[in-house]
TIVONU-936602 format. One line per 2 residues: their letters; for each residue x, y, z of N, C-alpha, C, O. Coordinates in Angstrom, 1 decimal, m for minus. Atoms other than C-alpha are relative to their C-alpha. Layout:
a) X Y Z X Y Z X Y Z X Y Z | ...
This chain:
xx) 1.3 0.3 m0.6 23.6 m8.4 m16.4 m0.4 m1.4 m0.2 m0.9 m2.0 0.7 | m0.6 1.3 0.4 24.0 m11.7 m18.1 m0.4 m1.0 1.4 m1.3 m1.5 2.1
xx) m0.2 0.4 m1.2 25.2 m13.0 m15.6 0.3 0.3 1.7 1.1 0.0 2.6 | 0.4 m0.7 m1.5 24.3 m11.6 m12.4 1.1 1.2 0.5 1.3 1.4 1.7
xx) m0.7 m1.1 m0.4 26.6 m8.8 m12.4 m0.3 1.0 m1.0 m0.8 0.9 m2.1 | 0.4 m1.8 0.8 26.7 m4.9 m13.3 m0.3 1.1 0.7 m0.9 1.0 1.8
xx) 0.2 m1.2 m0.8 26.5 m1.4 m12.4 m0.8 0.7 m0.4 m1.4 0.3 m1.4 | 1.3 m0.7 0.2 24.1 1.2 m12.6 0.0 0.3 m1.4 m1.2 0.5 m1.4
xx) m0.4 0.1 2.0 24.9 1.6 m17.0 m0.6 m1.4 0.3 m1.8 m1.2 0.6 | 0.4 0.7 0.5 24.2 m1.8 m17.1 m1.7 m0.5 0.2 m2.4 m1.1 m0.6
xx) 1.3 0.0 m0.2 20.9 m1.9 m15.3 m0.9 1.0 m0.2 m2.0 0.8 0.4 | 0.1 m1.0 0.7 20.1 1.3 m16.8 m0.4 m0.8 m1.5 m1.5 m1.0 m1.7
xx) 0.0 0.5 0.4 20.7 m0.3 m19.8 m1.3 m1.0 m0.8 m2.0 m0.9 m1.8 | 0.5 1.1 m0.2 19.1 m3.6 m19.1 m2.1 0.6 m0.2 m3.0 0.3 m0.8
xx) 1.5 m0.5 m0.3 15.8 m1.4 m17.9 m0.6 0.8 m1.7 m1.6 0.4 m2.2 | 0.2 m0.3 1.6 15.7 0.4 m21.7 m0.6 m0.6 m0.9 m1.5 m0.2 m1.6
xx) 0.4 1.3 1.1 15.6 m3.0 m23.7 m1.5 m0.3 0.8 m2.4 m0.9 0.1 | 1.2 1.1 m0.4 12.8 m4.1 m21.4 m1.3 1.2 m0.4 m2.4 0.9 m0.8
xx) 1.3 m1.4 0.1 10.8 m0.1 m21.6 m0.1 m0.3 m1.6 m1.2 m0.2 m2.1 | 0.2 m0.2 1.3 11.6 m0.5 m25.3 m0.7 m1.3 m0.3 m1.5 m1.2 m1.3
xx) 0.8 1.2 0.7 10.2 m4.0 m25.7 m1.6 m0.3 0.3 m2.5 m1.0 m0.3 | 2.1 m0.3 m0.6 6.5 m3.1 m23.6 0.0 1.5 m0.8 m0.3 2.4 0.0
xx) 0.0 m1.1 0.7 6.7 m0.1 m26.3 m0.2 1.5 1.1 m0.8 2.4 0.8 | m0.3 m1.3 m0.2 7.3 2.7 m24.1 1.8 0.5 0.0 2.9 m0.1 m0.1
xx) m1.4 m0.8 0.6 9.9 5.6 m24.7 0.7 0.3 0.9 0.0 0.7 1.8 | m1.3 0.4 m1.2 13.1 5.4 m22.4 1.0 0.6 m0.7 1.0 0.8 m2.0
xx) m0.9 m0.2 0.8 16.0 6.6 m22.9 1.2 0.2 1.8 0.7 0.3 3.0 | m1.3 0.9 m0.8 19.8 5.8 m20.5 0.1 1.8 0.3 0.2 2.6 m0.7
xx) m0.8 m1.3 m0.2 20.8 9.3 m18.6 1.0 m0.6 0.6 0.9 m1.6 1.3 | m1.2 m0.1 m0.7 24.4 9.8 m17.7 0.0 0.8 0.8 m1.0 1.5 0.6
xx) 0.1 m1.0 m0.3 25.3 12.0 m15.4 0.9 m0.1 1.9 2.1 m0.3 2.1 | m0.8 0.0 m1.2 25.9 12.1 m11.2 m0.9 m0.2 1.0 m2.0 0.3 0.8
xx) 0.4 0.2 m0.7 24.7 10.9 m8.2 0.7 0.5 1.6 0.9 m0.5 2.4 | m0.3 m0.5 m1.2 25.9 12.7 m5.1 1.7 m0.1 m0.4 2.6 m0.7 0.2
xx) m1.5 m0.5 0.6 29.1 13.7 m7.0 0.7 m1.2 m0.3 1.8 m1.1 0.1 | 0.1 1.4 0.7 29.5 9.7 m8.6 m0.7 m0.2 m1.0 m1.9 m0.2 m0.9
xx) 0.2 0.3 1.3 29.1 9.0 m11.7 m0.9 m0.9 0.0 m0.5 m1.8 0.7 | 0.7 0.4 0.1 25.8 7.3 m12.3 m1.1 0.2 m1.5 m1.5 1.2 m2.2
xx) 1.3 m0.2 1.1 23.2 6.6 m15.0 m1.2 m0.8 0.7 m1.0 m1.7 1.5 | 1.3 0.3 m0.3 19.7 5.8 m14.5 m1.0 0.2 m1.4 m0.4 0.4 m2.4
xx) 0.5 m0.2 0.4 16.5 6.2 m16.6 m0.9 0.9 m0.2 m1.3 1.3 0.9 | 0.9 m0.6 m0.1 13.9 8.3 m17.8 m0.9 m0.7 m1.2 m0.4 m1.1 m2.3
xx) 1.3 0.1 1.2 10.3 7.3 m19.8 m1.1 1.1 0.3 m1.6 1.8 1.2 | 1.6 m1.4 0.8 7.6 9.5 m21.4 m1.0 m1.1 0.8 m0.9 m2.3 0.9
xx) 0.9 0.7 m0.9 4.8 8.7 m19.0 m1.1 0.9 0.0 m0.6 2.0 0.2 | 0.8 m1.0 m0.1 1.4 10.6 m19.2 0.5 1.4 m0.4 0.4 2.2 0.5
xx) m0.3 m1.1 0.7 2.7 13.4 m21.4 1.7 0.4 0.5 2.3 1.4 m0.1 | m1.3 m0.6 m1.1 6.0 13.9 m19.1 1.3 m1.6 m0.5 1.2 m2.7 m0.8
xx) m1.2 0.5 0.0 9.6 12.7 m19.3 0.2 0.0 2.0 0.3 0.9 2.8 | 0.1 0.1 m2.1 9.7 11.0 m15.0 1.8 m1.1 m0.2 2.4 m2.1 m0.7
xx) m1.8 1.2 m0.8 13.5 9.5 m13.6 m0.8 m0.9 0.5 m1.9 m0.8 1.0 | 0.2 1.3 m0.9 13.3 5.9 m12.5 1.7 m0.4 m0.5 2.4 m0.3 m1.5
xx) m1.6 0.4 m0.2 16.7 4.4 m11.3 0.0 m1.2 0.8 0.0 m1.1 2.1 | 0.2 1.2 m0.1 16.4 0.9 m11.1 1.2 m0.7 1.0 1.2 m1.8 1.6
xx) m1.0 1.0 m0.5 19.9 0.6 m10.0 m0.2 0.0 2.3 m0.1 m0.8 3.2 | 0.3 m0.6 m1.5 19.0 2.7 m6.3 m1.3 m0.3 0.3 m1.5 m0.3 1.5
xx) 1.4 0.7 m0.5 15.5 1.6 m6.0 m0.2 m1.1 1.0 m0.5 m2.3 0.8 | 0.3 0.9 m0.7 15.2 0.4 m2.8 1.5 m0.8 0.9 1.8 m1.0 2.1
xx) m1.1 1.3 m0.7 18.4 m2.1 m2.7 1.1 0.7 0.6 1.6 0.4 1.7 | m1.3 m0.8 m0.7 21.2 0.6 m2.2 m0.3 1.2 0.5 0.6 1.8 1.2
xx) 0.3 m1.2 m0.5 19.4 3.6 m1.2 m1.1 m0.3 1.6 m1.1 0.4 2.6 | 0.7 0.8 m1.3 16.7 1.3 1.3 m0.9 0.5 0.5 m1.3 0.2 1.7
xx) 1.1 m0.4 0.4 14.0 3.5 0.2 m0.7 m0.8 m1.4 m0.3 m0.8 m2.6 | 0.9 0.0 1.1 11.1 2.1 m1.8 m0.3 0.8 m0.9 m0.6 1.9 m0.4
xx) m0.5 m0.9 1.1 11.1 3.7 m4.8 0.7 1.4 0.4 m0.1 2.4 0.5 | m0.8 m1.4 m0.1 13.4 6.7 m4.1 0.0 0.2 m0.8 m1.2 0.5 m0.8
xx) 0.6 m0.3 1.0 13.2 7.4 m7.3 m0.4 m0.2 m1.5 0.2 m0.4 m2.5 | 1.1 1.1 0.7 10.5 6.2 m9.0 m0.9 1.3 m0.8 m1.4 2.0 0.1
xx) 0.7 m1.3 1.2 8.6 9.1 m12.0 0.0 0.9 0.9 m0.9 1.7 1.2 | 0.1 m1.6 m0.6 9.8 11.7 m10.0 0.5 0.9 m1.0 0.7 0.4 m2.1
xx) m0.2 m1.0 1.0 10.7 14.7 m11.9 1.0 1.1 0.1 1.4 1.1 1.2 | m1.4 m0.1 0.0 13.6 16.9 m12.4 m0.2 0.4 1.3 0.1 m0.4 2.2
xx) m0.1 m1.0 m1.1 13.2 19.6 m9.6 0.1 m1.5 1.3 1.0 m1.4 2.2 | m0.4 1.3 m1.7 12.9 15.9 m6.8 1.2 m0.4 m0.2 1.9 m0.6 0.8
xx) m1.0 0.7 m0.5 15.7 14.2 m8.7 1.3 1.2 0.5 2.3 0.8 1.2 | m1.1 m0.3 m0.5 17.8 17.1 m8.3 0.1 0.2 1.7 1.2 0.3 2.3
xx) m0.1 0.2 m1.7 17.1 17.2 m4.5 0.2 m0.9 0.6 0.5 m0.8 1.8 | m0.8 1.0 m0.8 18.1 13.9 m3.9 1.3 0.0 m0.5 1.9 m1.0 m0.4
xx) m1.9 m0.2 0.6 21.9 15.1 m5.6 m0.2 m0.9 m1.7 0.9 m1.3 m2.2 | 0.0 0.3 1.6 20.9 13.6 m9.4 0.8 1.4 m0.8 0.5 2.5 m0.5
xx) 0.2 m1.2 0.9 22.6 15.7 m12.0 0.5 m0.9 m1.3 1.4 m1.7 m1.6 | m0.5 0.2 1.5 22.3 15.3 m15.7 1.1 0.1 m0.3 1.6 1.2 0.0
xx) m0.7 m0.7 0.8 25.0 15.2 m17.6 0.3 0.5 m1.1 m0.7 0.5 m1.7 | 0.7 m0.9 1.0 25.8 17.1 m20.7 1.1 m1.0 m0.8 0.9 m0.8 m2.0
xx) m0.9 0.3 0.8 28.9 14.9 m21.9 m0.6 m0.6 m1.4 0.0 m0.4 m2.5 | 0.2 0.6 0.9 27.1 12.9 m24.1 m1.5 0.3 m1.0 m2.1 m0.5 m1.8
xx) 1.5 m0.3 1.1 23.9 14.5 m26.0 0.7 1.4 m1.0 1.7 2.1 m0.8 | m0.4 m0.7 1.2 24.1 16.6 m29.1 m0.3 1.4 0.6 m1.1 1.5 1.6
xx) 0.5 m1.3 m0.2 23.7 20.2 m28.7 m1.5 0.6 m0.2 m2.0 1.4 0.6 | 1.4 0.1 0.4 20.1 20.0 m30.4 m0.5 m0.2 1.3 m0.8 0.6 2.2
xx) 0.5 0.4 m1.7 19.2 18.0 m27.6 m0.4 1.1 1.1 m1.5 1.7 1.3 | 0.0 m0.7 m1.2 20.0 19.6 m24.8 m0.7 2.0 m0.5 m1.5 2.6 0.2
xx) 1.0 m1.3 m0.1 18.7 23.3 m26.4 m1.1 m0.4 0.0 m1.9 0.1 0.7 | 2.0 0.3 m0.3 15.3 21.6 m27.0 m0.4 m0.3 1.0 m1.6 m0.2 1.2
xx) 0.5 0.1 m1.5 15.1 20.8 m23.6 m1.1 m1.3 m0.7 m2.3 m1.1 m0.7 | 0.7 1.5 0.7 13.6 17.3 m25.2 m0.5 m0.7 1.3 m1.7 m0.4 1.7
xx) 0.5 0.3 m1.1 13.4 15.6 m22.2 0.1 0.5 1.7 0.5 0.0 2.8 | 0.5 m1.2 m1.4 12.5 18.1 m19.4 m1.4 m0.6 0.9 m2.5 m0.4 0.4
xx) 1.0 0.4 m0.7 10.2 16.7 m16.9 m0.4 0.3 1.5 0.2 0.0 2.5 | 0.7 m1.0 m1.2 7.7 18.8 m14.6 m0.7 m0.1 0.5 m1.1 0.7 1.4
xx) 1.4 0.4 m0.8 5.0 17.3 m13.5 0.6 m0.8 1.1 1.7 m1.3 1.2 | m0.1 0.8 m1.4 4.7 15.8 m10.0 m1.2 m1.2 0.0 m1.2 m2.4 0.2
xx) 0.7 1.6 0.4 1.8 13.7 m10.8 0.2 m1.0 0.0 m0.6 m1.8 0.4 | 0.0 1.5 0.4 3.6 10.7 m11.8 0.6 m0.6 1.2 0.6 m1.9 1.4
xx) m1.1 0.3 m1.2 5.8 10.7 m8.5 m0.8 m1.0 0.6 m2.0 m1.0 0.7 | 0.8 1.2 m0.5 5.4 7.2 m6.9 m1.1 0.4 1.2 m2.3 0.3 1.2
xx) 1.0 m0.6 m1.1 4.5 8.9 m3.3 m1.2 0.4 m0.1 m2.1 0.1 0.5 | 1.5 m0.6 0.1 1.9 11.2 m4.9 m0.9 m0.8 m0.5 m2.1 m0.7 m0.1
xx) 1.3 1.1 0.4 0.0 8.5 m6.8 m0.5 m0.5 1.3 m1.7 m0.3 1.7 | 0.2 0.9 m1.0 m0.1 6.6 m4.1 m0.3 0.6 1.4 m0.8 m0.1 2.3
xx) 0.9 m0.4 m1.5 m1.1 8.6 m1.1 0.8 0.0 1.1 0.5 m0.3 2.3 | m0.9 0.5 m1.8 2.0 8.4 0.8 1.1 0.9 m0.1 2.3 0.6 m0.2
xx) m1.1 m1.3 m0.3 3.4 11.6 1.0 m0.5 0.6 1.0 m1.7 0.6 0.8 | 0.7 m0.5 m1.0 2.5 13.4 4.4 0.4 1.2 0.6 1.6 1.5 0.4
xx) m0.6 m1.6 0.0 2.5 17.1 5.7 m0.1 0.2 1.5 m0.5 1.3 1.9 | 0.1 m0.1 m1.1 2.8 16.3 9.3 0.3 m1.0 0.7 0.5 m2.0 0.2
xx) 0.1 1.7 m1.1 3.0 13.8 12.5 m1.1 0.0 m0.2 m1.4 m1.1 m0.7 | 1.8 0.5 m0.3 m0.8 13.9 12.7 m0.1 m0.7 m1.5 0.0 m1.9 m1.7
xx) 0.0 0.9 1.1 m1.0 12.9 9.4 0.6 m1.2 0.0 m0.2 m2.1 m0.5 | m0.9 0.7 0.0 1.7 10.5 9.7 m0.7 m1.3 0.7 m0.5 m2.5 0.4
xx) 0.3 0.8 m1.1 0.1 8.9 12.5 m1.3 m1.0 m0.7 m1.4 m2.2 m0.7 | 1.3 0.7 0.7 m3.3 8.4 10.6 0.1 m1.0 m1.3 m0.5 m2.0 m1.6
xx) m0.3 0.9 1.2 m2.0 7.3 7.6 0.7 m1.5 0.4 0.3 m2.7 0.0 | m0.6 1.0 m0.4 0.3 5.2 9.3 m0.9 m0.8 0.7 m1.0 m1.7 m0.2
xx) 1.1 0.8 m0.6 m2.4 3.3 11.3 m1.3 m0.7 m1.3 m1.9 m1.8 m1.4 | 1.1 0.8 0.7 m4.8 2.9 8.5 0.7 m0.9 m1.2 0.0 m1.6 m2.0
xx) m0.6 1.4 0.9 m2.2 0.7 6.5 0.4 m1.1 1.0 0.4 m2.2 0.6 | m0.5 1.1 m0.8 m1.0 m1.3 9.3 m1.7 m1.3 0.0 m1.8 m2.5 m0.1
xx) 1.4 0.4 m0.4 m4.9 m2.0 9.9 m1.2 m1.0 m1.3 m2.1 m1.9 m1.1 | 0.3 m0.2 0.9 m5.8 m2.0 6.3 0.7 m1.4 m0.9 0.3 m2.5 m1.2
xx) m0.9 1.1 1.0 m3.1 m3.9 4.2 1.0 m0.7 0.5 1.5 m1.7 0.0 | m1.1 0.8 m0.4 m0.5 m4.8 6.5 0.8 m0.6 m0.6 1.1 m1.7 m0.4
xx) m1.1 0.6 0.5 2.3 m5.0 4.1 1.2 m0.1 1.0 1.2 0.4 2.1 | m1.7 0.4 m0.7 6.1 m6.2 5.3 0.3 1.3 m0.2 0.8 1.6 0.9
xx) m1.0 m1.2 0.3 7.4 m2.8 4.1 m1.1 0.9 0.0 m2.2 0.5 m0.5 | 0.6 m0.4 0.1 5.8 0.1 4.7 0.9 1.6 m0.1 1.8 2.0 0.6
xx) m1.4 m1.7 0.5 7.6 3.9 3.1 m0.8 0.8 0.2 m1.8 0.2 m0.2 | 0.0 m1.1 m0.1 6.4 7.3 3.9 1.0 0.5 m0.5 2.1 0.1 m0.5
xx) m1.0 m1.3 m0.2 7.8 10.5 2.9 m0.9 1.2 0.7 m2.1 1.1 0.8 | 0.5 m1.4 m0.8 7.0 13.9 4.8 0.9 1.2 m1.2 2.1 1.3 m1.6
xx) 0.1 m0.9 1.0 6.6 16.6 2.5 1.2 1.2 0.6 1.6 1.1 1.8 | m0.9 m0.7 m0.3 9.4 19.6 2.4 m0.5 0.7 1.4 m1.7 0.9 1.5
xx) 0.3 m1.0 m0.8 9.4 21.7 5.8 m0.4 m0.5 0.8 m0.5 0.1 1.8 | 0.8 0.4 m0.5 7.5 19.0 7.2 0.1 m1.2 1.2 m0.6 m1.5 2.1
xx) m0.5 0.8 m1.0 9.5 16.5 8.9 m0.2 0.0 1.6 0.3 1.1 2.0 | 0.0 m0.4 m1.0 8.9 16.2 12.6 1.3 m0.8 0.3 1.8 m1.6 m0.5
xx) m1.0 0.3 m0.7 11.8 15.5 15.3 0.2 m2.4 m0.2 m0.8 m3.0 m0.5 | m0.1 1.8 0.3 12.9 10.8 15.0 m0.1 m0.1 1.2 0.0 m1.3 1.4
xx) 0.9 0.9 m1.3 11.7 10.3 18.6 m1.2 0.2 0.2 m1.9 m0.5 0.9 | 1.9 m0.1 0.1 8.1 12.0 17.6 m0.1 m1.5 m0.9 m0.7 m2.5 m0.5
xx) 0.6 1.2 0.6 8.1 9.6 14.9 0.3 m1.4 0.8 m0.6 m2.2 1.0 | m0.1 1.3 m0.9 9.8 6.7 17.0 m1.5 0.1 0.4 m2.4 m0.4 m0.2
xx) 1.5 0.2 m0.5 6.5 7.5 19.2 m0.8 m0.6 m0.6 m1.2 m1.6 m0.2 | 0.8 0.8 0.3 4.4 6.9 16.9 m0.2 m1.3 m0.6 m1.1 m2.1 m0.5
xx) m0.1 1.4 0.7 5.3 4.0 15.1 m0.3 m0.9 1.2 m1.4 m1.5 1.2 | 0.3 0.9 m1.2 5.6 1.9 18.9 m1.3 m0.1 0.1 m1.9 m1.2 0.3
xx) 1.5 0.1 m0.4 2.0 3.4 19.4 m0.8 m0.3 m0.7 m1.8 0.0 m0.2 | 0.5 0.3 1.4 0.5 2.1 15.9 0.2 m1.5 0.3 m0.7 m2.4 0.3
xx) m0.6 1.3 m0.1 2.7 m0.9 16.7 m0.9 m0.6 0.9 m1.4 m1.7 0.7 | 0.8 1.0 m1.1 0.9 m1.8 19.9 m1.3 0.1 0.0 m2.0 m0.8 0.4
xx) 1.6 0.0 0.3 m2.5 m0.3 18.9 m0.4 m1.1 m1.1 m1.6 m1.4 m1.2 | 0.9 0.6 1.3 m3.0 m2.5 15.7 0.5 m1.4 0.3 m0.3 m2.2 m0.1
xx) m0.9 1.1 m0.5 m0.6 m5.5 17.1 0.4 m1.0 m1.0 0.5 m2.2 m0.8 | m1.2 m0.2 0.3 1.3 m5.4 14.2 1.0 m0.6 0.4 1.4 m0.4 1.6
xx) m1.4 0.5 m0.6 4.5 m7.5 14.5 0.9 0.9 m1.3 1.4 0.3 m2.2 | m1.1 m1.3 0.5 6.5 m4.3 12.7 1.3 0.0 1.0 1.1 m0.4 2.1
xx) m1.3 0.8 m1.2 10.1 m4.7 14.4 1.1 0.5 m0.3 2.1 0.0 0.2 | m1.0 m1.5 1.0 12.3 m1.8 12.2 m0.2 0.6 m0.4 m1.1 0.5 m1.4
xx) 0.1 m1.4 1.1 12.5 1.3 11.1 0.5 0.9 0.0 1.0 1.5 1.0 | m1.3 m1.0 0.3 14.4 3.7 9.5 m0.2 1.2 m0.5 m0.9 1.1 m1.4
xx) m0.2 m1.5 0.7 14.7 7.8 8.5 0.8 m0.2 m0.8 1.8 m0.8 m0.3 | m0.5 0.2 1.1 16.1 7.8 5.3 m0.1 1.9 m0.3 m1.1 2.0 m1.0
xx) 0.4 m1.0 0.4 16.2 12.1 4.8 m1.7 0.1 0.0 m2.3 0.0 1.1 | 1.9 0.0 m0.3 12.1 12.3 4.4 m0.7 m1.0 m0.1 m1.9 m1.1 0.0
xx) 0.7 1.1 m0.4 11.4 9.4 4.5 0.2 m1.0 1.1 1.3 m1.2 1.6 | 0.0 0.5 m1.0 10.4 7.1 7.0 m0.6 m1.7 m0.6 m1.7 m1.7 m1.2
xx) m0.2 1.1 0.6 10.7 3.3 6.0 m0.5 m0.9 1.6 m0.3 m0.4 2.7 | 0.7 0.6 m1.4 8.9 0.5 8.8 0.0 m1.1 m0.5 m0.4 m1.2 m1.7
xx) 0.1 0.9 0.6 9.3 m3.1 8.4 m0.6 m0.6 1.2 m0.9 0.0 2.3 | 0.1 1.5 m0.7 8.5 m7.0 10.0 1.2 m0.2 0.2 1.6 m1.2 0.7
């Protein structure tokens, strides 16, 4: 990491020394990422053990926080799996770092998880209107996804209603990513 290279171990890693030096508790999982060998992290966050994976955040997955204090049951639905090669048996029976809450998940803090197009539409309008960031991520909640030429629809009609220079955008599984 040094010097501008490294794989997800090293920025795994890298992200540890920096949780360990702002005193929070981190710790390096090994394990698997859509059947590839991966590590990422987890910290104690509001009572809870939350995944953040610094190395797919964003740059290789092209979701904003994909995942970011989500918790086991999310990371295992995007294909995360712990693995068991390297923790003591103690460990792994105490179920030490087990983490169940949804609270800390970036989406849910933040107001940008959605259970519909009509939602989608509203929410999506009152940020373009509102904050007008370059990047703008939704997700649509399980079950909830509508068809990618509803959403194409709306995004154009958001686009020309708020006049917005937005000019990409992508489905990512549940999420729906919109740029400049």
């Amino acid at each position: 990491m040094v010097k501008g290279k490294g794989v997800c171990v090293g920025y795994a890693g890298a992200f540890k020394l920096l949780a360990d030096k702002a005193g929070l508790q981190s710790i390096v999982i090994t394990g698997g990422l859509n059947n590839l060998n991966h590590a990422w992290n987890k910290v104690y966050i509001n009572g809870d053990w939350v995944h953040v994976d610094v190395t797919n955040n964003y740059k290789n997955m092209g979701v904003p926080y994909y995942l970011y204090e989500g918790n086991d049951e999310f990371a295992n639905k995007l294909g995360y799996l712990v693995g068991t090669d390297y923790w003591t048996d103690a460990e792994i029976n105490q179920l030490k770092f087990n983490s169940v809450k949804e609270n800390n998940d970036y989406y849910v803090q933040g107001n940008l998880e959605v259970d519909g197009l009509e939602h989608f539409s509203s929410l999506l309008e009152d940020i373009m209107m509102v904050t007008k960031p370059s990047v703008i991520s939704l997700r649509f909640k399980d079950g909830t996804m509508p068809s990618g030429s509803d959403i194409k629809n709306v995004i154009i009609d958001k686009v020309v209603k708020t006049k917005e220079k937005y000019k990409y955008f992508a489905i990512k599984g549940n999420y729906v990513i919109v740029k400049k």
